[in-house]
N, C-alpha and C positions, 0 to 999 in steps of 0.2 A: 080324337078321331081313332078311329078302330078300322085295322085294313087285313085283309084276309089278301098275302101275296102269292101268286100261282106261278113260278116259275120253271123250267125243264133244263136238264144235261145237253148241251152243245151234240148234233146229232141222234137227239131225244135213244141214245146208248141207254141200255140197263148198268151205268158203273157205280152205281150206289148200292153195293151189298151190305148187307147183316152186319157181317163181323164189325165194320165199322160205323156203322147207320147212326147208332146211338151215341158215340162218341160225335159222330157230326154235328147232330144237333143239338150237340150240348155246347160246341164252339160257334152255331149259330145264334143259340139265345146269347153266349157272352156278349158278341159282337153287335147284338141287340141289347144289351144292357149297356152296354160302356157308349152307345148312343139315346142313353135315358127314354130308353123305350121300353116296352114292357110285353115280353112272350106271353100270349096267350094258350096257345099251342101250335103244335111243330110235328110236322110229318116228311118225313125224306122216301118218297116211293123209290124202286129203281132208277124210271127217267124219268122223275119231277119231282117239284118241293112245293108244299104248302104250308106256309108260314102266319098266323093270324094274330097282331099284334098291337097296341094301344100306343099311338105312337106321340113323341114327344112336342108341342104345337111350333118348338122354336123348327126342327127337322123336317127337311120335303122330303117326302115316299117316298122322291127319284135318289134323293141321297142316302136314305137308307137301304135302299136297293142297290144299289151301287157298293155300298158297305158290304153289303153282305155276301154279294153273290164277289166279290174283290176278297174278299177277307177268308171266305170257304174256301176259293179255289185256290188261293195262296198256300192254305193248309192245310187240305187235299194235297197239294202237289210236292211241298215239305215233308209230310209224311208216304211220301210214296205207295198210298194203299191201288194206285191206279198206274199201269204199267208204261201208257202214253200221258200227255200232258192233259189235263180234267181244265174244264171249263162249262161255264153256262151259257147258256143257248141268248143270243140278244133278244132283249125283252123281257117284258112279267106282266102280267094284270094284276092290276090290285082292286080289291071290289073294297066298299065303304058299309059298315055297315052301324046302328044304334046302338046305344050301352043295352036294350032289352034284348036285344042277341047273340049276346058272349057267349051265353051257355051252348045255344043252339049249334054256334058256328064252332064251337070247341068240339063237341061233338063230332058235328061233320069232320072234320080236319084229324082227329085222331081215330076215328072210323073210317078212315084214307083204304085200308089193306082188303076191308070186306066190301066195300062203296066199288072197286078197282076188280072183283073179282065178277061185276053185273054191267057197271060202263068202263068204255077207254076214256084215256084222257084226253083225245078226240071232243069226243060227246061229251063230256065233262065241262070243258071247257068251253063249248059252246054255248052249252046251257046254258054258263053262265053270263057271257056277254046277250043271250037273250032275255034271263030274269033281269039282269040289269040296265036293259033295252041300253045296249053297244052297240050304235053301227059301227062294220067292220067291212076291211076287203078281207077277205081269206089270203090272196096274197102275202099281205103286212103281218098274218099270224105265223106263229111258229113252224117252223118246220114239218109236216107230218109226214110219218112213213105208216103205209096203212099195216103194213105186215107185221109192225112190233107190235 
């Protein structure tokens, strides 16, 4: 199964800078391999992560989700690159997608910085719970602040 995970910073905050951006998601794919799963690509925007990965069939997405966004913020928070305590926002989507669109959806996901500079992750994600035809309450979704 191949799951493209969309998840945000607790307070959809911009605390995912540069300097360490690249270091994160290099201890994200770990934490995605030591659960025999396999990174497909990985983008860390400021207030959100998009994560698209081949996941292992014994592993549920909730448990790998749970790994992950437990295991970042642990070291996030170890490495003190953030001044208050870092965490992830409750919740992720994970959309499902065919082995004929790794390519496509790599793409997408590490084309994250120019994709972000035409929609929010508002509209982003919306889209995608309606390509995916999601019923949803807006309530139950993430937090949105329209000003960031």
């Amino acid at each position: 199964m191949y799951i493209q995970y969309i998840f945000s910073v607790k307070g959809r905050e911009n605390l995912i800078k540069n300097h360490f951006k690249d270091e994160l998601e290099k201890i994200m794919c770990g934490i995605i391999s030591n659960h025999n799963c396999k990174t497909y690509a990985i983008y860390c925007n400021p207030d959100h992560a998009h994560v698209f990965v081949g996941m292992n069939p014994t592993l549920s997405p909730a448990k790998l989700m749970e790994q992950l966004k437990s295991g970042s913020s642990k070291w996030l928070n170890d490495k003190k690159y953030i001044p208050s305590k870092f965490s992830w926002q409750d919740g992720y989507g994970a959309f499902t997608y065919s082995k004929s669109h790794i390519d496509q959806v790599v793409k997408y996901v590490l084309n994250q910085k120019e994709h972000h500079k035409k929609q929010t992750f508002k509209d982003e994600y919306l889209s995608f719970l309606k390509k995916f035809e999601v019923d949803y309450n807006l309530k139950y979704l993430f937090e949105w602040y329209d000003n960031v």
